[in-house]
N, C-alpha and C positions, 0 to 999 in steps of 0.2 A: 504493500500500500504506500503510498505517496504520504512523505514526513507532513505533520498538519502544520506545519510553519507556512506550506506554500496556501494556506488560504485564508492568511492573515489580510486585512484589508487594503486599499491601493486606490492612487489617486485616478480619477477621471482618464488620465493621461498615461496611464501606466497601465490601465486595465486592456486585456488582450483580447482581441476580438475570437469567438462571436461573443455577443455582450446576450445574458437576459433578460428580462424584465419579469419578477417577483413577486407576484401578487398574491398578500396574507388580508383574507378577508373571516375576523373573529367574531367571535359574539359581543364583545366590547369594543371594536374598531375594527380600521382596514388599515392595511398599510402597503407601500410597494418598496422596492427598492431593486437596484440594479447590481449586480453580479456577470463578471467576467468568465471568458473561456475555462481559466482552473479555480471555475468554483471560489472566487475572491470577491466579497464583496466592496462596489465602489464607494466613497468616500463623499457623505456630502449629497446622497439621492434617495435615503429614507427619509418615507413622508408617510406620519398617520395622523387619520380623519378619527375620532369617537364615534360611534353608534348611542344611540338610547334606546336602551330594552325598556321595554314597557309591563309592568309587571301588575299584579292585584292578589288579596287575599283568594280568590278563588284557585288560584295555579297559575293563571296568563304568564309568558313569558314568550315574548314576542317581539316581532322588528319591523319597519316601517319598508319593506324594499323595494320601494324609489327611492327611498333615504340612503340606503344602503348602496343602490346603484349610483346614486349621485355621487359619494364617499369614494369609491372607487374609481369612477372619472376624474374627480379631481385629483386624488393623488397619482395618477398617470400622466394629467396633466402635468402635474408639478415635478416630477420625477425626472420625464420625459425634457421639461425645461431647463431643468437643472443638469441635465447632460450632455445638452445642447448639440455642437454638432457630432458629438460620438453616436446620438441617436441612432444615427442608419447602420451603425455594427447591429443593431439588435436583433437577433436571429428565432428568438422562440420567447412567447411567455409561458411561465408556470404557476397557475394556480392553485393556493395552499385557500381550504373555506371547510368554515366551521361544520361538522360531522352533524348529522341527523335534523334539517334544515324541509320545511315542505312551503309552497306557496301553490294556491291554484291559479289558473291564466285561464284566458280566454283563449280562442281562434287566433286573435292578433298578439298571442305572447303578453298581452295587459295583464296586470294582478286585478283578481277579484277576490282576493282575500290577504289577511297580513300573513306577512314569515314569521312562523310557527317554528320557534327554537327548540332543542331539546330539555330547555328546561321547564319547558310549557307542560305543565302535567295535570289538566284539564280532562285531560282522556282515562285518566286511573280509573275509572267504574266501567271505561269501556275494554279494560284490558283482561277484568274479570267475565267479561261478556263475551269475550271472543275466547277466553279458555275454555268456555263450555260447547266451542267448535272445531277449534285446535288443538289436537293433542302438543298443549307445552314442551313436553321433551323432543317430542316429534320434529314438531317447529324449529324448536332449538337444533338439532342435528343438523336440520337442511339449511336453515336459515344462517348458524351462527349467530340467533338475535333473540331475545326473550320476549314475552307479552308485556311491554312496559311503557306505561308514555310516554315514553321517550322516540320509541322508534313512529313511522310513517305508518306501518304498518295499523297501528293503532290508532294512531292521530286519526286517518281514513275513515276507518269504522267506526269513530266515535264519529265525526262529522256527517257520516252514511246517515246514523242513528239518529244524531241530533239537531243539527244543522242542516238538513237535505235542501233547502233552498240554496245556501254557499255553495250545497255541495253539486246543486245541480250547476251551477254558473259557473264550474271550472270548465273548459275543455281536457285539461290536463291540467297532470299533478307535477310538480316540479322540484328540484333543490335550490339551493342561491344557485348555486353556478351554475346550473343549466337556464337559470330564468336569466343569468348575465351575457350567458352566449345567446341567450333568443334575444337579449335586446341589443346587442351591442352585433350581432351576424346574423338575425333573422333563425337559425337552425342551432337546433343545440342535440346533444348525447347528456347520457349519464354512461360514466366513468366505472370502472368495474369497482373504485374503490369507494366511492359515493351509491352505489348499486348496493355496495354489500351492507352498508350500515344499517340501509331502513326497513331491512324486516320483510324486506317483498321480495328476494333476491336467491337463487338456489345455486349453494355452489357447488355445486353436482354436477349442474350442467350449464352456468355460467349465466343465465337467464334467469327472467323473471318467473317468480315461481307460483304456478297454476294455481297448486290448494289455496292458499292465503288470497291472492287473488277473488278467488271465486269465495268463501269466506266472506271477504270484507264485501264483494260484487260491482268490481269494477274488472278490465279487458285491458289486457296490453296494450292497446290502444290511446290510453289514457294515461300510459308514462313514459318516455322517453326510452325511443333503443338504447339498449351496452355497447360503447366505443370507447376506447381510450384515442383513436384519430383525431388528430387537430385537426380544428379548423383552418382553410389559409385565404379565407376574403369577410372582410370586416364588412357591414352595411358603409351605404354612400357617406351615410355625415360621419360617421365614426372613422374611416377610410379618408376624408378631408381634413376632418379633426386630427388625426393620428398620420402622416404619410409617410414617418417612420416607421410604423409597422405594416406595412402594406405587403411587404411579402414575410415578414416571420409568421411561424407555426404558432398558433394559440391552441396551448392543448387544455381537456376538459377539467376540470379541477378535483382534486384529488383530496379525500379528509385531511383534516391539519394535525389529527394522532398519527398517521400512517406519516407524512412528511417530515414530522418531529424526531422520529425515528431517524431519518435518513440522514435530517441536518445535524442531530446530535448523535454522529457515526453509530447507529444502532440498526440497521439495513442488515443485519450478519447475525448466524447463527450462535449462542452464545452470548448475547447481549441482551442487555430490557431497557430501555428509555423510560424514565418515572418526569412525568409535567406536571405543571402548580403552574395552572392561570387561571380564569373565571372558575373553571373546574380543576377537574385534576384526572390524572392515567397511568398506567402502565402498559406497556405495552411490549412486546418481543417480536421483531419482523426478519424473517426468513425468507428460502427458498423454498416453496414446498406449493403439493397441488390444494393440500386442503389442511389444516392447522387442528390442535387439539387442543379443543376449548372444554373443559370441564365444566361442570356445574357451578356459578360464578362469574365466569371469567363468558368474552366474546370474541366471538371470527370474523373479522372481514379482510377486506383485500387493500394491497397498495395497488397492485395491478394482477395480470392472469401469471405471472411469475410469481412473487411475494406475497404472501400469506402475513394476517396480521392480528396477536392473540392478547387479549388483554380484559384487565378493569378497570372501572372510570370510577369516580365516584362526582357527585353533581354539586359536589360542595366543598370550592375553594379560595380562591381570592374573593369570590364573590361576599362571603362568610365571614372571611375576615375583613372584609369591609365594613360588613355591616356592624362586628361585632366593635371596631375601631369606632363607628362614629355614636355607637349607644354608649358604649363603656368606656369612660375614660378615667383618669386617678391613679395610683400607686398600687402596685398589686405584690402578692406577696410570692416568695418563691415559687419557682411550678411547682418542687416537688409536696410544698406544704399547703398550694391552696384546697386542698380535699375534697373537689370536685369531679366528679363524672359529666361530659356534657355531649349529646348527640347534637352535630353540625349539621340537621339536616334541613335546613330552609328550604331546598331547591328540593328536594322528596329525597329517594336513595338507589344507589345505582349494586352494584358489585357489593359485599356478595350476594344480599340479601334480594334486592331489585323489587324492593317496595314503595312503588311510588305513593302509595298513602301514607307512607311514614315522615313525622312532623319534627322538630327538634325540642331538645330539652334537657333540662341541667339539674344535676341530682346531687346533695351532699351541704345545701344551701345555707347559713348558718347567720347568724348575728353580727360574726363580724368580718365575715364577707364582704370583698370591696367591687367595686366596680372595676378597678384594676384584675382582682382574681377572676372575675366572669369573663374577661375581654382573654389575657391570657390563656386560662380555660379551656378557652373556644378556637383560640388558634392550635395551639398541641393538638384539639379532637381534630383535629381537619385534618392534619397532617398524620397521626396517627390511624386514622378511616383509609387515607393514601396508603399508607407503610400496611396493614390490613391489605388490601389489595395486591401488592406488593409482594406480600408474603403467602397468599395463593397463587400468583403468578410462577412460583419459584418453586413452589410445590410441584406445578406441572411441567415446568421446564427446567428441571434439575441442571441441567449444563450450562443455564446462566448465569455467570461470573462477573462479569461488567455492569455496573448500575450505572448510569448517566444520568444528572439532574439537568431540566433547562425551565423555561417558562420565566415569567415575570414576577411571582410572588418569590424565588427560589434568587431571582435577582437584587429584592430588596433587602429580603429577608437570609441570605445565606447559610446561616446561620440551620434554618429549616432541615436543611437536610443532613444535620447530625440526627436529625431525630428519626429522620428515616434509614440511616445508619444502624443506628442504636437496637432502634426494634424490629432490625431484620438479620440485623448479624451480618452485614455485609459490607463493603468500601464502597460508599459514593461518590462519585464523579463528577464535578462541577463543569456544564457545557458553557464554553466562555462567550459562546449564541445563543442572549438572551432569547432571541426569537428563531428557534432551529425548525418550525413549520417551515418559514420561509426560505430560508437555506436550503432546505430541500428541498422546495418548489424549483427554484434553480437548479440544482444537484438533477433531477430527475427530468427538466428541459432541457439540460446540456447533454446527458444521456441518450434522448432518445433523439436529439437531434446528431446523434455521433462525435460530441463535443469533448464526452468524459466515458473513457473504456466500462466504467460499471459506476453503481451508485454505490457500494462499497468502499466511503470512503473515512479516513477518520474527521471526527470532530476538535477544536480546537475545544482545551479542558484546562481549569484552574488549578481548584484546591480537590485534594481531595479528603474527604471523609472518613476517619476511621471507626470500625464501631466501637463502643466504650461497654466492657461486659459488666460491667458499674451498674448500667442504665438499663442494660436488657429486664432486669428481671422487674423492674418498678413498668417496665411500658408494657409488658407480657402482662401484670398484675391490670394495668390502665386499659388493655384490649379487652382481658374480658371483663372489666366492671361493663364498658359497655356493650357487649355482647350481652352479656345477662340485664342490663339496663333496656336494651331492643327489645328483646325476649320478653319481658314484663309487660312491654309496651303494645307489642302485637297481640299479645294474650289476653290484655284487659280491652284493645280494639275490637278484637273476632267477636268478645261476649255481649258488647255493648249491643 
């Protein structure tokens, strides 16, 4: 493999052609940026726009996208500006967008409804609806994907059920990035790896899959063919707008778990990629035709080569945001604030995949600070991670390499001692904060024959070691909350 020095970053004028252009489109913003022939990011041409999720006591969690589409013009525009006449090296973009994303369109590619994020879990009573037509494990075999609001799969047949006027006004059902190639080129795909997320997808035979399908009661017809094929003609004004890319590959975009992977050298047998941004994951991406997802843990694709096996859990930065701006004060050590606390604002992914499950904080005492709660809350989130983490590793005994990246893991470094700690393992600091996008490029320059394999390393800090000090107080802290879940499910079922 190629020493990770050579993709240290480089000015404008030093970046070697073909040039690509980066597009990280998240559930809290967009961003682009440009990247050189060896995978070197340019200097001076990241640009991010913010999104505003729209959320509600009910579950809503949600995106406005034409907002979103707008966010993403602009930062091409700006990008594109800012590299001025390198422009025309640009050979391919690559699109890094947030996993498990639906909008419906009309005839003419219009939204007729908002983007429906994964954290929108509105559909939880229809996920129970649709078990009593899907055999669950079934599903799961074929699928790699659970009955959970999360996925499309669900979202659909709750909308079938309860919305059938929205539902009739779709022509088609869509993800961001295929609703971005219909507006920005008229024609879009879904991508084998944006395929595999939503629950409709069989990787057996690489298509969309019948039973579920007919279940929910909608026709292939009504989702986008599987291509990983770029597109290579923009529409007329986007083509005038844009005359630098007029002849690069825009290829179909691809989950931002699967591309975290590649940009935080985790593409390879023997590694797992752990991310902390809005959410959080693990993940383990290979060569292989079909992956081994255990009960827990999910399968989807980077592409029909790589395989991609992992846990999410739905509550990360997001969490600790919130719990920053309630809780503020003096807090007392972690190991003395005597708290148990489930992080689950956003519902819950991995292992359990209860999206009825609420959050809450157990051990609460008198002189309890507002500090203890906020800290509290951060350790549960990262601990739920490291939980994840540690089934992951159950099924993929040969993984050795941990890599951290994401934006909370950025501020907070510190973070992943703790997933150290309670996994028994060395974590590895990716020194790209944003390794989605990294590997949006990594995987443009690939398949445009730019870069022999995506098999590449990542640029790494510090690393972490684990402290056996720590293990046995975070092993005692996993299952208070396991057994804190468990009470909680228990007293739900009887109500």
């Amino acid at each position: 493999m190629p020493d990770a020095s050579l993709y240290d970053p480089v000015s404008r004028d030093e970046a070697r052609s073909p040039l690509v252009l980066a597009i990280d489109i998240g559930t809290s913003s967009t961003r682009t940026a440009i990247f050189d022939g060896r995978a070197r990011p340019a200097r001076g041409t990241v640009v991010r726009v913010p999104h505003a999720l729209a959320v509600d006591a009910g579950g809503a969690a949600t995106l406005d996208p034409d907002a979103v589409l707008a966010a993403v013009v602009s930062c091409v525009d700006t990008t594109l500006r800012r590299l001025g006449r390198h422009a025309d090296t640009i050979a391919a973009i690559g699109t890094s967008a947030l996993w498990h994303s639906l909008v419906g369109v009309d005839r003419r590619g219009s939204p007729t409804t908002d983007l429906f994020t994964w954290a929108d879990n509105r559909a939880r009573d229809s996920a129970r609806t649709l078990a009593a037509k899907v055999d669950p494990n079934d599903f799961h075999r074929r699928t790699g994907c659970y009955l959970h609001s999360s996925y499309s799969a669900v979202k659909l047949h709750w909308l079938r059920e309860t919305r059938p006027q929205a539902f009739r006004r779709a022509a088609r059902w869509v993800s961001f990035p295929e609703y971005l190639s219909l507006r920005l080129a008229g024609t879009a795909s879904a991508s084998h790896a944006i395929a595999s997320a939503t629950g409709l997808y069989d990787h057996g035979t690489a298509t969309w899959d019948p039973e579920i399908l007919a279940a929910i009661g909608i026709g292939p017809e009504m989702l986008s063919p599987i291509s990983d094929e770029p597109i290579t003609e923009l529409r007329a004004t986007f083509g005038r707008r844009w005359p630098a890319l007029a002849r690069a590959a825009w290829l179909p975009g691809i989950g931002d778990g699967a591309l975290a992977n590649v940009g935080s050298g985790c593409a390879v047998d023997g590694s797992a990629a752990v991310s902390l941004g809005t959410s959080g994951a693990v993940r383990a991406c290979y060569r292989a035709t079909r992956g081994t997802a255990p009960k827990g843990l999910w399968e989807y694709r980077l592409d029909r080569r790589y395989v991609v096996v992992g846990g999410a859990v739905s509550n990360g930065g997001n969490a600790i945001e919130w719990a920053s701006r309630l809780f503020r004060g003096g807090a007392t050590r972690a190991s003395e604030h005597g708290l148990t606390v489930l992080p689950l604002l956003f519902g819950e992914r991995t292992p359990w995949w209860d999206d009825r499950a609420t959050g809450a904080v157990a051990g609460l005492r008198a002189g309890t600070t507002p500090g203890d709660i906020r800290e509290a809350l951060v350790e549960s989130v990262v601990l739920r991670l490291a939980a994840a983490t540690r089934t992951l590793l159950e099924a993929r005994t040969g993984s050795e390499r941990i890599v951290a990246s994401g934006g909370v893991f950025a501020r907070q470094p510190e973070l992943a001692q703790v997933i150290a700690d309670a996994v028994g393992r060395p974590v590895v600091l990716a020194a790209d904060v944003e390794s989605s996008t990294r590997g949006a490029a990594i995987v443009a320059l690939e398949r445009i024959g730019a870069l022999p394999s995506i098999e590449i390393p990542a640029r790494t800090t510090r690393t972490y070691l684990p402290k056996a000090a720590r293990r046995a107080r975070y092993e005692q802290a996993l299952a208070r909350q396991d057994r804190l879940m468990a009470a909680l499910r228990t007293a739900s079922l009887s109500d």
